[in-house]
N, C-alpha and C positions, 0 to 999 in steps of 0.2 A: 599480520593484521592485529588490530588494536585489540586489548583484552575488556572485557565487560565493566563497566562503571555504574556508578548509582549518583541519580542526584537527589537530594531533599528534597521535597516537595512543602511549602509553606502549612499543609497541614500531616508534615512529619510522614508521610510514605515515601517511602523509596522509588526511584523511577527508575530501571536499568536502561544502559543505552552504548553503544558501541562508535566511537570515535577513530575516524582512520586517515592519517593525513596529517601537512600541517593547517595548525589552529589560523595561519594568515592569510591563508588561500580558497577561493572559491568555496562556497558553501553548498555541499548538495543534502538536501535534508529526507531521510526514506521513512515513510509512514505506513508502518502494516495494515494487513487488513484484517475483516471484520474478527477472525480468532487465527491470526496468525503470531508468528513473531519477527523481533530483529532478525531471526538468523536466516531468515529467506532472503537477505539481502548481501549475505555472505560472499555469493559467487558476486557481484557488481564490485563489491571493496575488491575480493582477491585479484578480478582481473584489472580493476583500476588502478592498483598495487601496482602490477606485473605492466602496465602500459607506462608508469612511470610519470602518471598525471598529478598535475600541479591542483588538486581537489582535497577539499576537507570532508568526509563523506562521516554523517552523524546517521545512525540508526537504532528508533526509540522500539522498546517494547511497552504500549498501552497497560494500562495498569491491568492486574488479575493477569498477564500473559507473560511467558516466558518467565523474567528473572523482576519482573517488577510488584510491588506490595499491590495487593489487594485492599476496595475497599472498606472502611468500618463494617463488619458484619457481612461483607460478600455480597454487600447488595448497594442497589442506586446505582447500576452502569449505565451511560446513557452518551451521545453525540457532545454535548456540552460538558463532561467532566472530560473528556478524553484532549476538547479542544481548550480547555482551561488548563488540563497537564501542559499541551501542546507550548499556550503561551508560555507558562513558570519556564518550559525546558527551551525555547528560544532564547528569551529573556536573559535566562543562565549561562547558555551554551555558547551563545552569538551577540557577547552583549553589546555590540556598536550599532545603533539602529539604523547608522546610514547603511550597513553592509545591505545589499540586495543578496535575497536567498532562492534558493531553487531548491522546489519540493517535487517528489518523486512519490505517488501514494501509488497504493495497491485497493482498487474496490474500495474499500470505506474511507480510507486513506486517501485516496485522490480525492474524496467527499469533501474530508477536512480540509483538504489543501484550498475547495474550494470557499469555504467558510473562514479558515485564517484570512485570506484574499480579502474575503469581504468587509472582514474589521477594519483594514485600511491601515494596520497597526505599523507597517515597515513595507518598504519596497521587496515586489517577488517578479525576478527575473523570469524567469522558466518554471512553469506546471509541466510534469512530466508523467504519465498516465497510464497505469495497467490495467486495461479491460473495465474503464468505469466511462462516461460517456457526461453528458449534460442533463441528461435525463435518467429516471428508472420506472422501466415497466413494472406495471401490478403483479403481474404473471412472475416475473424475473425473481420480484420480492420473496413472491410463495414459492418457487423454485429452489431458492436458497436452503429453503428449511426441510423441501418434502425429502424425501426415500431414507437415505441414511442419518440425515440429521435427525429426523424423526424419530426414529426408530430407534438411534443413538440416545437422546433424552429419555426416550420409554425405557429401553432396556436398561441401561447400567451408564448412565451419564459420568458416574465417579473414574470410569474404564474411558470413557470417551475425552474427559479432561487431562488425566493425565496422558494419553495419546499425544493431546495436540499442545500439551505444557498449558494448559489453561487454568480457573480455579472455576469449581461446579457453581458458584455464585454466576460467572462472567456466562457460561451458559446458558444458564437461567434468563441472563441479563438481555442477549443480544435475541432471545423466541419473543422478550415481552414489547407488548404495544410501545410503552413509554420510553426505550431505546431510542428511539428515533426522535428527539424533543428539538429541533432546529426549523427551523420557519423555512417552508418551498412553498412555490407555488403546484399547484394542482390541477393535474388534466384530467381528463376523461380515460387515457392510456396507463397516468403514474405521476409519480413526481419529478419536476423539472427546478435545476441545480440552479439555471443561464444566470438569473438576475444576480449571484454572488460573486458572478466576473463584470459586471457594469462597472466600463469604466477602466476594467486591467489592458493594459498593454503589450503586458509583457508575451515572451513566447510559448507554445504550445505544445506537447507532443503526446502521440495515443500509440501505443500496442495494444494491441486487440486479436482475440480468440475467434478464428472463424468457428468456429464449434461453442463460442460463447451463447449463454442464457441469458447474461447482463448487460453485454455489450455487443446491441443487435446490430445489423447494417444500420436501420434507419438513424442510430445513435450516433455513427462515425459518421454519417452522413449531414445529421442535423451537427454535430460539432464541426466540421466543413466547412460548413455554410456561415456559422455564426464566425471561426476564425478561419479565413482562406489561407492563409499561410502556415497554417497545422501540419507538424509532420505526421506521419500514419504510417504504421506496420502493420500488416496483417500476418498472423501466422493461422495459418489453415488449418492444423493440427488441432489446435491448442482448445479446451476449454477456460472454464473461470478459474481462478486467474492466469495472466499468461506464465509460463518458468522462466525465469532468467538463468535462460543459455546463451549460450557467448556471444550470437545473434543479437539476440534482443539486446542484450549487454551494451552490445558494437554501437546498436542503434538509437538507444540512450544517450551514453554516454558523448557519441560523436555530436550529438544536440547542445553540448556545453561548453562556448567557447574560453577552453583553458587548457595553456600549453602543455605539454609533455618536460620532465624532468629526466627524463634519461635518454637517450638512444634506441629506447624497444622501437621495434616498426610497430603501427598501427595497423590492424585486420581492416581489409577490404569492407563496410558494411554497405546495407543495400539503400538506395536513394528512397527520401518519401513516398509515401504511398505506393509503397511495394508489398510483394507478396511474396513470402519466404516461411520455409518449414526447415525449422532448425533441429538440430539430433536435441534426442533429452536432455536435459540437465538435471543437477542435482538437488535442486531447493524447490521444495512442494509447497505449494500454497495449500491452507486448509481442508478445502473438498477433497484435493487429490490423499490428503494424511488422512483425514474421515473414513474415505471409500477402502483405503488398505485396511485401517485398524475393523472396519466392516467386517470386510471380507475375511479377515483373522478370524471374529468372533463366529459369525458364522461358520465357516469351514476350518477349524483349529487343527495343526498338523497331529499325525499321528502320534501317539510318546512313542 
């Protein structure tokens, strides 16, 4: 697997990013979520590796997270600095704009995917979706933040950042109001994503947490309807966000039509809109890294 890279950023940050594959082939682009990093996307390259796929597979870490600079003063994180990184690192990464790209977000990540869409700036083959929907309930929002998040900012936030490789600014960033600065429209229930695909063509796909907060039925449901040709997993198991286990992986990946370069056989994966509980994997998303460094602080082993 490719080693960590940095690119410049026009106002001199460093953007870390992980490139796996050749640079001529298919582009699938992985966008973490709200405080996660590149490295949850670890097991997708390794088994993409190991399948011997003709895939260029880029994964950024947003600024303040993982291996990328933070910004002036640790503060000003917001939807629109993350999707303006987003542009510089396409721009940079992927410079032929006739190329069509395929984005892969996780919860906040699948967000932007849906707002780079809307700029209209290059063709995007394939949106590819972990546990974010067309919508977000109100509820969902404050659920994000309650029990250990909370608790985590009260008690010892500097403990809880370096947990999840974060900086206590980006913390800070994602409790406040003005994080979320991107135009939705607005229901009664939450805010609704739909009007930032008007118009896309391209393909669709959702894995989704039956045990999910964010991504309810009625989400997989209203995204159905809007694209009938949606593939869909369900993992019953799973909260927010989904893990990529080899499962999900399968289910992914088999969504990108790009040949195989070696001889591996391809894993059996399950047809759309199926329902599958896959053994654990190894890359946690955020909540799940919160809830352990939690339960550390609270119940600290004996010396």
């Amino acid at each position: 697997m490719s080693l960590s890279q940095r690119l410049s950023l026009p106002d001199g940050r460093g953007l870390a990013y992980t490139r796996s594959g050749p640079e001529t082939a298919a582009v699938l682009l992985c966008l973490p979520g709200l405080l996660e990093t590149r490295q949850t996307f670890d097991p997708l390259i390794q088994q993409a590796e190991a399948a011997g796929l003709d895939l260029q597979i880029i994964s950024l870490d947003w600024c303040a997270r993982g291996d990328s600079d933070p910004l002036p003063g640790d503060i000003g994180y917001a939807f629109s600095v993350y999707l303006q990184d987003l542009n510089h690192a396409i721009a940079a990464l992927v410079p032929d704009t006739s190329r069509a790209l395929n984005l892969l977000g996780t919860s906040m990540g699948g967000l932007l995917a849906f707002y780079y869409v809307a700029q209209g700036r290059r063709p995007v083959a394939h949106i590819l979706l972990n546990d974010i929907g067309l919508s977000l309930d109100w509820t969902s929002i404050l659920g994000l933040y309650r029990g250990g998040a909370d608790e985590g900012l009260r008690q010892d936030p500097l403990a809880w950042a370096r947990a999840l490789r974060v900086t206590p600014g980006a913390l800070q960033g994602v409790a406040s109001p003005q994080h979320f600065d991107m135009p939705y429209q607005k229901s009664l229930r939450g805010m609704r994503f739909e009007a930032c695909l008007k118009g896309f063509t391209g393909q669709l796909s959702l894995v989704h947490g039956g045990l999910s907060e964010v991504c309810r039925p009625h989400q997989v449901q209203e995204l159905k309807q809007r694209f009938p040709q949606a593939r869909v997993m369900s993992v019953p198991t799973a909260a927010h966000p989904v893990p990529f286990t080899s499962a999900v992986i399968d289910f992914l990946l088999t969504a990108l039509p790009v040949p195989t370069t070696t001889a591996t056989a391809t894993a059996t994966v399950p047809p759309p809109d199926s329902a599958t509980t896959p053994s654990p994997g190894p890359a946690l998303g955020w909540r799940e890294a919160l809830r352990k460094w939690w339960q550390r602080l609270r119940h600290p082993p004996a010396p």
